[in-house]
N, C-alpha and C positions, 0 to 999 in steps of 0.2 A: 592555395587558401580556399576556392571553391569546391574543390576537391572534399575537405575536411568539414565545411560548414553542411555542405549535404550530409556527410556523416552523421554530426551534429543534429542534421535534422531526423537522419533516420533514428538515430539513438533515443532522442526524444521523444520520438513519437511511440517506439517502443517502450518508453517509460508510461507517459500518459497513458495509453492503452490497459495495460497489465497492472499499472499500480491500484488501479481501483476496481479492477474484474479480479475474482480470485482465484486467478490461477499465477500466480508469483512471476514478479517483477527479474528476480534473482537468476530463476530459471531459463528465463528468456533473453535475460541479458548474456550469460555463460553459453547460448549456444549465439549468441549475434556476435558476440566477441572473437569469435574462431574466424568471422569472416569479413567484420569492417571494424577495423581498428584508427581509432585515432592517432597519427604519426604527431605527437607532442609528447612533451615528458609524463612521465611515469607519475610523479606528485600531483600534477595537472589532469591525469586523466581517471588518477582515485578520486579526486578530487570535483569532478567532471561528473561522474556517474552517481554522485551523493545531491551537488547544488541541483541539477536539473529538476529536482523532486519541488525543487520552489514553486516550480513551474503551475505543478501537479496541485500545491498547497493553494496557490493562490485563485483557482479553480473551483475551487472547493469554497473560498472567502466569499469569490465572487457570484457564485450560481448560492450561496446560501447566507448572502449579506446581510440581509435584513431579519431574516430567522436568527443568526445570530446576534444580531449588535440588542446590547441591555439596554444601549443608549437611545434607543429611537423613540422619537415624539410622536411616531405614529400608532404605536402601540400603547394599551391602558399600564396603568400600575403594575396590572399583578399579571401582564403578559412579560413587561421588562423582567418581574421579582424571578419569572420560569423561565426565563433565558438565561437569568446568572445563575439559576439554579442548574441548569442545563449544563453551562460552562464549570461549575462547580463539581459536578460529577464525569464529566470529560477528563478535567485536570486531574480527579481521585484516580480514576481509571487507569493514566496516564504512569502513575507511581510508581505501581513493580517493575516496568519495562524497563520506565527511566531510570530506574535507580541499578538493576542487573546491567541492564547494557553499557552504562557509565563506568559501571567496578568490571564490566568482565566482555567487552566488545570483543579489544584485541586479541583473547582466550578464547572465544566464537570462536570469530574468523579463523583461526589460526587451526582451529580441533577439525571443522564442520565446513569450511569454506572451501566444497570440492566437488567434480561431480557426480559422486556415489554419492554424497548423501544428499545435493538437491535431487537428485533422480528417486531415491526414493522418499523422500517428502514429497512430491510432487504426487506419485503415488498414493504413500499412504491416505493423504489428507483428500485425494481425489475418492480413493475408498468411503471414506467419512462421508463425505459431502451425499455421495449413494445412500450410504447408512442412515443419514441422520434424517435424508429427504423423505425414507421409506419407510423409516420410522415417524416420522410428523403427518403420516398422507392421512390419517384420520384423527386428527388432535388440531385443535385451532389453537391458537395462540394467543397466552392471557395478556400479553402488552401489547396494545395496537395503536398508542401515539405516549411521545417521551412525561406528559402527566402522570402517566404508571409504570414509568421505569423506575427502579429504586435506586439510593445509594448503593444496597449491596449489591444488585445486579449488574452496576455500573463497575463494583470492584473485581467482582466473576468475571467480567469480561477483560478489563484490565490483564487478569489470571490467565485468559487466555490469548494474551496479547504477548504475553511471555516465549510463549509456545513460537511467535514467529521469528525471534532470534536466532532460531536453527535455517541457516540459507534454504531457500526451497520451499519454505510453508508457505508465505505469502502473509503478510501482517491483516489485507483487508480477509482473505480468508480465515484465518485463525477466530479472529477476532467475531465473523459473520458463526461462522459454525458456531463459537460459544455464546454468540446473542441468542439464536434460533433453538440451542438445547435447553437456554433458561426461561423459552416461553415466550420469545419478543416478536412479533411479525418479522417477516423477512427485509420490512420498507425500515421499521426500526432499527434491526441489526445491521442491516446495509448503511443508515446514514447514520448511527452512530459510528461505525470503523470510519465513515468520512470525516465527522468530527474530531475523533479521534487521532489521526492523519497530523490534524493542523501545528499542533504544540509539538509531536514526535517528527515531524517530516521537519516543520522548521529548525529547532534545535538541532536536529542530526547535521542539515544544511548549514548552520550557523558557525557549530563546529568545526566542519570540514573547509567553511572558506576562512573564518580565523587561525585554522593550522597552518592551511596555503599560503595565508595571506592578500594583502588587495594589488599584487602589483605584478599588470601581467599585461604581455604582448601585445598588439593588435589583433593577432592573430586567434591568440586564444581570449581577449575580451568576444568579439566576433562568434567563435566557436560555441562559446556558453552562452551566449544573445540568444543565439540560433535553439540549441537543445531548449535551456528554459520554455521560449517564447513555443515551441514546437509541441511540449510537454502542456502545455497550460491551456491549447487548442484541441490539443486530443484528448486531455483530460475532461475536459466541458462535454465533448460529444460521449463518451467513454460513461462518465457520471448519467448523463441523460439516457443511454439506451439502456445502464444497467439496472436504472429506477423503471422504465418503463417495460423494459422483459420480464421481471420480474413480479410486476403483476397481472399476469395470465401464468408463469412459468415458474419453476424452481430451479435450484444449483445445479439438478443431477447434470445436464447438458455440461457442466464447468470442469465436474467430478468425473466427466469422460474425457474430456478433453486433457485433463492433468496427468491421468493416466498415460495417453497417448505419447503425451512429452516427457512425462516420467523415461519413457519406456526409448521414446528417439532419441533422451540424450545418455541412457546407459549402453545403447548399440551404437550410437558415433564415439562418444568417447569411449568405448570397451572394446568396440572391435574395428572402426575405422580410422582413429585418429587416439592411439594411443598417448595419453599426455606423457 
């Protein structure tokens, strides 16, 4: 049982890390998986690799509680009226994803859940990130806090939230690159994919423990204690460096690094671990 809760905890930590840097959760997961596997059932450990993102979500609640809550008496009127406004174009955002991934998950997974094509998503969008950084290096950016983010720019991004359904793009990256090409600072397009996170990471996890079910081992309560609780620590520190790197720096550092893994996990799986 020790044995598997460290697992748990490495697995976690590898979620926390990646899910909100964007270089893909997915990617990283598919090469940890070759070498620390969870010895539980099979429904348990699909099931495993989706709740732990609670971990992640709740991270997110908590490092930005009070920016989100409509309800707070400490803020005036019309700071509450721009938080549900906030929240109102999060959930429009939220639309396309929700609604494709709901009709057509199992058809993903099932086309695109491999390692040729996280390798080269991993790639391509690591290209992007070069592209889109060398192309911004002399253009400032017309949204520099969420008062001038619009509904439609919140739908655009949405659009490009679609794009992370294919394994390997990375949800916080998709969604970062199409805030940054429609003008947003990089602190905006960053905490909006965090925003963003909250209603799609939850529902995804809500899902998957309602399919499971709530009735489960010691063993594997313990197991998921550990990932979550693990996920939700490294997501905090994870959130904080990537606000603070980024302003002195930009993505390109991310868009090399994607590449790099692009590239390790088409030479292990292509030529030394033939699946």
């Amino acid at each position: 049982m020790i044995l598997e809760i460290l697992k748990a905890i490495l697995l976690g930590a590898v979620e926390g890390l990646t899910e909100w840097l964007p270089i893909s959760s997915t990617g990283h997961m598919i090469l940890v998986d070759e070498f620390v596997k969870l010895n539980l059932s099979d429904a348990f450990k699909e099931m495993f690799l989706v709740v732990i993102q609670f971990g992640a979500i709740l991270a997110v609640v908590v490092l930005y509680f009070h920016r989100l809550n409509p309800f707070s008496r400490r803020k005036s009127a019309s700071a509450r009226h721009e938080t549900a406004v906030l929240w109102l174009k999060v959930f429009a955002a939220c639309v396309p994803a929700g609604v494709i991934g709901l009709l057509f998950n199992d058809q993903i997974n099932a086309l695109f859940y491999n390692y040729g094509t996280v390798a080269v998503t991993l790639i391509v969008y690591g290209v992007l990130f070069i592209v889109v950084e060398n192309y911004n290096r002399h253009r400032r950016p017309s949204v520099r806090d969420f008062s001038h983010f619009s509904y439609r720019q919140a739908l655009a991004v949405g659009g490009f939230q679609l794009l992370s359904l294919i394994p390997g793009t990375s949800r916080s990256g998709a969604t970062i690159l199409g805030g940054i090409l429609l003008g947003t600072s990089r602190e905006v397009a960053s905490e909006f994919s965090f925003f963003l996170a909250i209603p799609v990471m939850f529902g995804a996890s809500a899902l998957k423990m309602a399919k499971f079910g709530f009735h489960f081992t010691g063993e594997e309560a313990a197991v998921l204690a550990a990932g979550i609780l693990t996920a939700f620590v490294v997501s905090i520190v994870a959130i904080r460096f990537l606000l603070g790197y980024i302003k002195k720096n930009d993505f390109k550092a991310f868009g090399w690094y994607r590449i790099a893994l692009g590239a390790l996990v088409l030479l292990y799986f292509g030529l030394v671990h033939r699946p």
